[in-house]
C-alpha positions in Angstrom: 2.1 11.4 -14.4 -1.8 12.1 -14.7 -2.2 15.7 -13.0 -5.0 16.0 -10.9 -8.0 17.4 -11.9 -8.0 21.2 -11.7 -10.5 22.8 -9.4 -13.8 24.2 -11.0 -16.2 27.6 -9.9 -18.3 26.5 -6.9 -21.8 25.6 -8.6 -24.8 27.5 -7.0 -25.9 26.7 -3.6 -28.9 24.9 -4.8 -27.7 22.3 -7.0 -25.0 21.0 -4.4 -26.6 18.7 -2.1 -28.6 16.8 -5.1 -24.9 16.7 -7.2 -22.8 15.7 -3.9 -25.5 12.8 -3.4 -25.7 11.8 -6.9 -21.5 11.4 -7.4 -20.8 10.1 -4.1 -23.0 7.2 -5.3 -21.8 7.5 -8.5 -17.7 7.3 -7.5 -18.0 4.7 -4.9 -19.6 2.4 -7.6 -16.5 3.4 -10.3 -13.6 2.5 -7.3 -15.7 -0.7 -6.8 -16.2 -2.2 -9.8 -12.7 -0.6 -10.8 -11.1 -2.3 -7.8 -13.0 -5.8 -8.6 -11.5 -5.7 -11.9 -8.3 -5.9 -10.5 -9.1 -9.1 -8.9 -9.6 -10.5 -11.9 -6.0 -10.7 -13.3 -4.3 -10.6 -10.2 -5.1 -14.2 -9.2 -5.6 -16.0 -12.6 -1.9 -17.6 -13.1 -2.9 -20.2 -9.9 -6.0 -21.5 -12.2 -3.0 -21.9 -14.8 -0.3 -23.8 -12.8 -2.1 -26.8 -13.3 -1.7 -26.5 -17.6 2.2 -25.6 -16.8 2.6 -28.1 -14.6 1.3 -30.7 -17.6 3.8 -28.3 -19.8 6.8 -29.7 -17.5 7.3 -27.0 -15.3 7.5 -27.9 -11.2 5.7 -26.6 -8.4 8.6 -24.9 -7.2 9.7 -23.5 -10.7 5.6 -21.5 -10.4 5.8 -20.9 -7.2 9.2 -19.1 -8.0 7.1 -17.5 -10.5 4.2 -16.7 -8.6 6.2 -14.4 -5.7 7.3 -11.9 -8.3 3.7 -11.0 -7.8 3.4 -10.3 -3.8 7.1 -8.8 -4.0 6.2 -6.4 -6.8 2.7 -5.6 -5.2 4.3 -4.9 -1.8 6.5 -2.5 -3.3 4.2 -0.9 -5.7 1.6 0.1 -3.2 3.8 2.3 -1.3 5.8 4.2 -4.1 2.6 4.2 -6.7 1.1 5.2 -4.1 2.6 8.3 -3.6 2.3 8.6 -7.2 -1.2 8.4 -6.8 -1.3 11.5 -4.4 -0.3 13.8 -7.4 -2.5 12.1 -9.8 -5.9 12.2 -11.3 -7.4 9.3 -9.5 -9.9 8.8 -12.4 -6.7 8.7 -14.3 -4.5 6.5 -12.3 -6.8 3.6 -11.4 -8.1 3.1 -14.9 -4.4 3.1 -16.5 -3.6 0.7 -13.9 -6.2 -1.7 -14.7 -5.6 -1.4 -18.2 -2.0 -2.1 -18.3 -2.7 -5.5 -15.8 -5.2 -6.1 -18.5 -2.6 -5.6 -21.4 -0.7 -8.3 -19.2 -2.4 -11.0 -18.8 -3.7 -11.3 -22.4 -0.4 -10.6 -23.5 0.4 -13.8 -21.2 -2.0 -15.4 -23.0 -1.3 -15.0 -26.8 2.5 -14.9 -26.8 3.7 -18.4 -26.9 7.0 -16.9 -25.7 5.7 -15.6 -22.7 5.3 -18.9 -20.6 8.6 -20.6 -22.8 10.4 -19.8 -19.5 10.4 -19.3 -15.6 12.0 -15.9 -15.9 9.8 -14.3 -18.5 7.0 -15.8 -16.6 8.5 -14.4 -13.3 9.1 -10.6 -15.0 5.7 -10.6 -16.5 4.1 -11.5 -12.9 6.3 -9.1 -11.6 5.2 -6.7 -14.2 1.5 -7.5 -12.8 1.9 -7.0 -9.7 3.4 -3.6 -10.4 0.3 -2.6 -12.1 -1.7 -4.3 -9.8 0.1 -1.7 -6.8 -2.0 1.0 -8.8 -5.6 0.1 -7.8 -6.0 0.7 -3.8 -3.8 3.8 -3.8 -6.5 6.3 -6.2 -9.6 4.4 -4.5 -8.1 5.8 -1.2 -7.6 9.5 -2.4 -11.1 9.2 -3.7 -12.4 8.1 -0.4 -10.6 10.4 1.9 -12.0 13.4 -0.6 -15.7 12.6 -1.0 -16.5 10.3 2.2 -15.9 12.2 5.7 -14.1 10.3 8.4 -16.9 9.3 10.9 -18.6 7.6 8.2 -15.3 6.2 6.3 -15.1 3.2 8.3 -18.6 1.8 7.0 -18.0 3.0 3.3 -14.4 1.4 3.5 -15.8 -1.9 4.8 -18.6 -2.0 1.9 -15.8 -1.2 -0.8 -13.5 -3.5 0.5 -15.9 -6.5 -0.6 -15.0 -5.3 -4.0 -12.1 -7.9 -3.3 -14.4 -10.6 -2.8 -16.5 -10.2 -6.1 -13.6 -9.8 -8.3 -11.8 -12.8 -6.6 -15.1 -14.8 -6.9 -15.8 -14.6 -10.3 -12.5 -15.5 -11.3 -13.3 -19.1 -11.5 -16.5 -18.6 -13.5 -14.6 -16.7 -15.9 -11.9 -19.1 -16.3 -14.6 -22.0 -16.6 -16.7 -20.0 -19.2 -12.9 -18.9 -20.7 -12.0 -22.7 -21.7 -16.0 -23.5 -22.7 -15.6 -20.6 -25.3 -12.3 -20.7 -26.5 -10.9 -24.6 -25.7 -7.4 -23.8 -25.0 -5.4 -23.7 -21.8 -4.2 -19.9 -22.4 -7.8 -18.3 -22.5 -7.9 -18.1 -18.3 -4.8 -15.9 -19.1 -6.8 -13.2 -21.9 -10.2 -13.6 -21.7 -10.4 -12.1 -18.0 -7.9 -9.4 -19.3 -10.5 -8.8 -21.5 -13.0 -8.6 -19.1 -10.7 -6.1 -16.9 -10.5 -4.2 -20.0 -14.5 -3.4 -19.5 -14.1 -3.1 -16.0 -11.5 -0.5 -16.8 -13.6 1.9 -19.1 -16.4 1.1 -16.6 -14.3 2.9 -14.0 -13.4 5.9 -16.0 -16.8 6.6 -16.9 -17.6 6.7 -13.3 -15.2 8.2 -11.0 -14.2 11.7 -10.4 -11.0 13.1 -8.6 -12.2 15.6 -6.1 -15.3 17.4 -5.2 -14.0 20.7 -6.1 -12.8 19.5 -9.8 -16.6 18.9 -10.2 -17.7 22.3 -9.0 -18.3 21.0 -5.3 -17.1 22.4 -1.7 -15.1 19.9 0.3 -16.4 17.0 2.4 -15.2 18.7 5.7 -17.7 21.7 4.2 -20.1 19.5 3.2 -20.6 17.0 6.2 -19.4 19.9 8.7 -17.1 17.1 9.8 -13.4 18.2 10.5 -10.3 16.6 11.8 -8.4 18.4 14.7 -5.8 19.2 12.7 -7.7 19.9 9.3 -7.1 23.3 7.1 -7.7 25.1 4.0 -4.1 24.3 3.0 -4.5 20.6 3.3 -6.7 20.9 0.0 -3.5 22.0 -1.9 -1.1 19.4 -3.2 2.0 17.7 -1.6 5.0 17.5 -3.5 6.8 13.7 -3.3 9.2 15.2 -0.8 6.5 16.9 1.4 4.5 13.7 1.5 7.3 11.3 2.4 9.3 13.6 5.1 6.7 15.8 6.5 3.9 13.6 6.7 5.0 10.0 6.4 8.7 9.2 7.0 8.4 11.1 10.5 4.6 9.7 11.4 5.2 8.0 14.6 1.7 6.4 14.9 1.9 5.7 11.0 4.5 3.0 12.1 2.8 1.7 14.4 -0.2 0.9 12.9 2.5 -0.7 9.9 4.0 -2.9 12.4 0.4 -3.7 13.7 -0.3 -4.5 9.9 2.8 -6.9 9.9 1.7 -9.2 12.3 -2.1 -9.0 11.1 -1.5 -10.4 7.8 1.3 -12.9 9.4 -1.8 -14.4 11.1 -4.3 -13.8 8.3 -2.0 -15.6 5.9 -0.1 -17.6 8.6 -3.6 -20.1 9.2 -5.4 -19.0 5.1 -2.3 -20.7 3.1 -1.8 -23.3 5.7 -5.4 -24.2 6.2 -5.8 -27.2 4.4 -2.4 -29.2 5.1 -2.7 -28.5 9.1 -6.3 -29.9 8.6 -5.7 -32.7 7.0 -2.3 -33.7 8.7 -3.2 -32.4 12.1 -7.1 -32.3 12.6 -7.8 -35.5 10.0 -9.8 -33.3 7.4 -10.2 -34.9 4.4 -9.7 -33.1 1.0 -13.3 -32.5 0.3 -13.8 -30.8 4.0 -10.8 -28.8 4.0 -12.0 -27.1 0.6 -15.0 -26.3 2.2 -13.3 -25.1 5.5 -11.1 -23.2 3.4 -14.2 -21.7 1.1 -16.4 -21.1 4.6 -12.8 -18.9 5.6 -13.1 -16.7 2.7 -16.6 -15.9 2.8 -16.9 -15.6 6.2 -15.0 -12.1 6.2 -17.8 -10.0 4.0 -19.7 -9.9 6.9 -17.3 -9.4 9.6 -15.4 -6.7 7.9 -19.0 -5.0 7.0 -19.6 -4.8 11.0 -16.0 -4.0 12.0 -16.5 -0.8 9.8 -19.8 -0.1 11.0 -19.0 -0.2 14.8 -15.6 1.8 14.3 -18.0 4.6 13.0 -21.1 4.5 15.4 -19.7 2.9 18.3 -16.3 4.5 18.3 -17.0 7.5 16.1 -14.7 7.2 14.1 -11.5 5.8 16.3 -10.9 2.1 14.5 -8.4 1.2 17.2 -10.9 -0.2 19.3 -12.6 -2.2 17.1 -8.8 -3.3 15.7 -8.1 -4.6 19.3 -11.8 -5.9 20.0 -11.5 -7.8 16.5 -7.9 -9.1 17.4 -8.3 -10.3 20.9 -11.3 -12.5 19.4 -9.1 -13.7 16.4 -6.7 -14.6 19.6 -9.1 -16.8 21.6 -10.0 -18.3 18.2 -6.8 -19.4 16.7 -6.5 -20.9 20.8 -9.5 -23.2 19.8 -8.3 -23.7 16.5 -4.8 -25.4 17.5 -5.9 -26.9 21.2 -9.4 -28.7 19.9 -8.4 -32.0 19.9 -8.6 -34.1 16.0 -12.1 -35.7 15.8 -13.7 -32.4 16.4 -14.3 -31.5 12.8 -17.4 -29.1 13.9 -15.5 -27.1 16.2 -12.9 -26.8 13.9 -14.7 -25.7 11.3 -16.7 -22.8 13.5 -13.1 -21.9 14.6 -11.8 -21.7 11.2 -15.0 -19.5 10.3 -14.4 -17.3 13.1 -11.3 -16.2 12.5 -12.0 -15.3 8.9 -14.9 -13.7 10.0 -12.8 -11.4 12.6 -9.2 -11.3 10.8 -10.5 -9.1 7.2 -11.7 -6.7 9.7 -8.8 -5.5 11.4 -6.9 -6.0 7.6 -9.2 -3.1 6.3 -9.4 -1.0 8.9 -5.5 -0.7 9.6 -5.3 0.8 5.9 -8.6 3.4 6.8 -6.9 4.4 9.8 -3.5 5.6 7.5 -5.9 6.9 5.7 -7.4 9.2 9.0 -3.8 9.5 10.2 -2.5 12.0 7.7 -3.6 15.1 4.9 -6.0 13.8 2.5 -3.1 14.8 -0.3 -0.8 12.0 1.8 -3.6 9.4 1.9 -2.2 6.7 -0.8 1.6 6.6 0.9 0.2 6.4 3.7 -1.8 3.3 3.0 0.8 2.2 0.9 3.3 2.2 4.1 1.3 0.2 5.7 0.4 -2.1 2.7 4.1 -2.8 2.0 4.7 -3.5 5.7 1.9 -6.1 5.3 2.8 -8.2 2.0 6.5 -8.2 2.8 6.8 -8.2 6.3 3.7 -10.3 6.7 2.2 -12.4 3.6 5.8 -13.1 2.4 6.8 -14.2 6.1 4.0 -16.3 6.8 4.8 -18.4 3.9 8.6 -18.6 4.1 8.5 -18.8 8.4 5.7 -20.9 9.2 6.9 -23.6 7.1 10.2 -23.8 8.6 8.7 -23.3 11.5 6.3 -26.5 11.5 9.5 -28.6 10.0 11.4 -27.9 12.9 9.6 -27.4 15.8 6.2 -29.0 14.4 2.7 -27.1 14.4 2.8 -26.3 17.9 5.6 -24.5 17.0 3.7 -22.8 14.3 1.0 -21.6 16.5 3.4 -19.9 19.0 4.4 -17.6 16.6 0.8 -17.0 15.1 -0.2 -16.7 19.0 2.7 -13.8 18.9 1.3 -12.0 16.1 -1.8 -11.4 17.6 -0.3 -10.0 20.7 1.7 -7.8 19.0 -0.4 -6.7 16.6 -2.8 -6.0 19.8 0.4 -3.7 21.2 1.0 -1.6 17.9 -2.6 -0.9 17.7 -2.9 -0.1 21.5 -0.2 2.8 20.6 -2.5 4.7 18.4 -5.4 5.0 20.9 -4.5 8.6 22.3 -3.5 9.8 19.3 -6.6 9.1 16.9 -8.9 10.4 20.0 -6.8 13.9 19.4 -6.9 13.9 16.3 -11.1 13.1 16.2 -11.3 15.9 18.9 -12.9 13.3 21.5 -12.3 13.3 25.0 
């Protein structure tokens, strides 16, 4: 679709460490702002539903709506993703962005485009297509111009790209109605903001060190996997990346299964926050918003630290910090359902630290596919593990867990989050002698 960049002469030994310093910095700020674009029309239609709702449509008509985003997103990340692999990641995430862009405002000034739950549903869908392009080239431009002992701290700073784009979504919205006095501008002004965002990111980012006249990371860092060769700078065809280094991966599908039951739990106690704290714990609105906010928030710091110990603790191994993280999330959620109602403070400081410790594991399941595999398999790879999480996990959190509390209440609920963590503790357990081979650590 968007070839990669071709590789350029080597430029003279002098003027690579000052140009490897000055792009590093210079890509890893185009995938971040690039990536928080994303945010920015991926979460928009919620701040709508209220309008449609006034427009006649029911909650369960938008909600309807609303999943053609997750399902589309699940599936997107794995097969763009392998797209991605064989494509100019400069290229690839910009396009992306653009078209989710194109989207939304299109959303936004067609009056036929929200006359009906279907076109609403196969725009979304649509979205969340597009939206499956953005972590996929961020993750080839990682695995090429950050080594892997220092990927999990570099990971865990880019990941917070999330946050920013998802927290200025509101702002833009409010400013969106202020400017423009209509309903449909939350839809196309922040598409028009992505659009920025967009040419932002193809300003900045590069493909590959060698397209820029660079050696290698391995070269550059003198830091190499066990299994790591010259040929693995060459790349994969679509069938070489799905049945000789994905499809056939055993500790790939583990750390997908592990993925599963992380976002069951991360989604499992986010989307059910405020009705178990109000109908169980005695919340009231006003301080289950804030419980909910404090949640969010709380995970920019812990994923920063879960990064940072996986590379100087662990050196590089995440499934010890994936464990460490996910047997604290355990006692937490313990507290969480056990404290008895009245105890709104410990509550709360359960609440916080399980958002705190759940984002953690969540990013550094997709840096280990990342480790796990030929830097010219890297987006599959993640995307494997990405579709095992929005399907198998964000999808089933919602559809189980309220069936689940109808029929066997919320202790029933918590059983099965409880379960999640234990399993997600298993999967991750099955990786542990693998990654220390393929680190060459004893």
């Amino acid at each position: 679709m968007f070839p990669p960049a071709p590789h350029i002469e080597q430029l003279p030994i002098e003027r690579i460490d000052p140009e490897y310093k000055k792009l590093r910095t210079q890509v890893f700020l185009g995938i971040f702002l690039g990536y928080a674009g994303y945010y920015l029309v991926r979460k928009n239609f919620s701040l709508v539903m209220p309008d449609l709702i006034e427009q006649g449509y029911s909650k369960a008509d938008l909600g309807f709506a609303l999943s053609g985003v997750s399902i589309a997103y699940g599936l997107s990340k794995f097969l763009m993703g392998n797209v991605s692999d064989r494509s100019n990641a400069r290229t690839f995430l910009s396009v992306g962005l653009l078209l989710s862009a194109l989207t939304m405002i299109l959303m936004g000034v067609a009056p036929l485009a929200t006359s009906s739950i279907t076109i609403m549903f196969i725009l979304l869908f649509l979205n969340g297509w597009f939206q499956g392009m953005g972590w996929p080239p961020c993750g080839r431009v990682m695995v090429h111009w950050f080594s892997t002992k220092e990927r999990g701290t570099k990971m865990s700073i880019w990941n917070v790209a999330h946050n920013v784009g998802g927290g200025l979504v509101g702002p833009i919205a409010i400013a969106a109605v202020a400017i423009f006095g209509s309903w449909e501008s939350k839809f196309y002004f922040p598409g028009l903001v992505a659009l920025v965002f967009a040419a932002i990111a193809y300003m900045l980012v590069r493909d590959t060190p060698q397209s820029c006249g660079l050696p290698t990371i391995e070269a550059y860092k003198n830091d190499y996997p066990a299994n790591y060769s010259a040929a693995q700078e060459q790349e994969l065809t679509a069938k070489q990346i799905f049945f000789e280094y994905v499809f056939n991966n055993r500790v790939l599908w583990y750390i997908a299964f592990a993925n599963a039951f992380v976002y069951l739990v991360r989604y499992g106690i986010l989307d059910w926050a405020p009705t178990y704290l109000e109908e169980a714990k005695g919340f009231s609105v006003k301080e289950s918003g804030w419980a909910y906010f404090a949640y969010e928030y709380a995970g920019i710091p812990g994923t920063l630290l879960c990064g940072w110990i996986s590379d100087k603790v662990f050196r590089g191994r995440r499934a010890p910090a994936t464990i460490i993280y996910m047997v604290l999330v355990l006692i937490a959620v313990l507290v969480y359902w056990k404290n008895p109602a009245g105890n709104l403070w410990i509550d709360n400081v359960a609440l916080i630290s399980i958002g705190f410790l759940i984002y953690g594991p969540v990013m550094l399941i997709g840096v280990q596919a990342l480790d796990l595999v030929p830097k010219k398999a890297a987006g599959t790879a993640a995307g494997l593990t990405g579709l095992f999480g929005y399907l198998g996990g964000a999808l089933f959190a919602n559809i189980a867990m309220g069936f689940i509390v109808d029929h066997w209440g919320w202790d029933g609920g918590f059983t099965m989050l409880v379960a999640a963590c234990l399993l997600s503790i298993l999967f991750t357990a099955f990786t542990w002698k693998r990654e220390k081979l393929h680190l060459n650590l004893q």
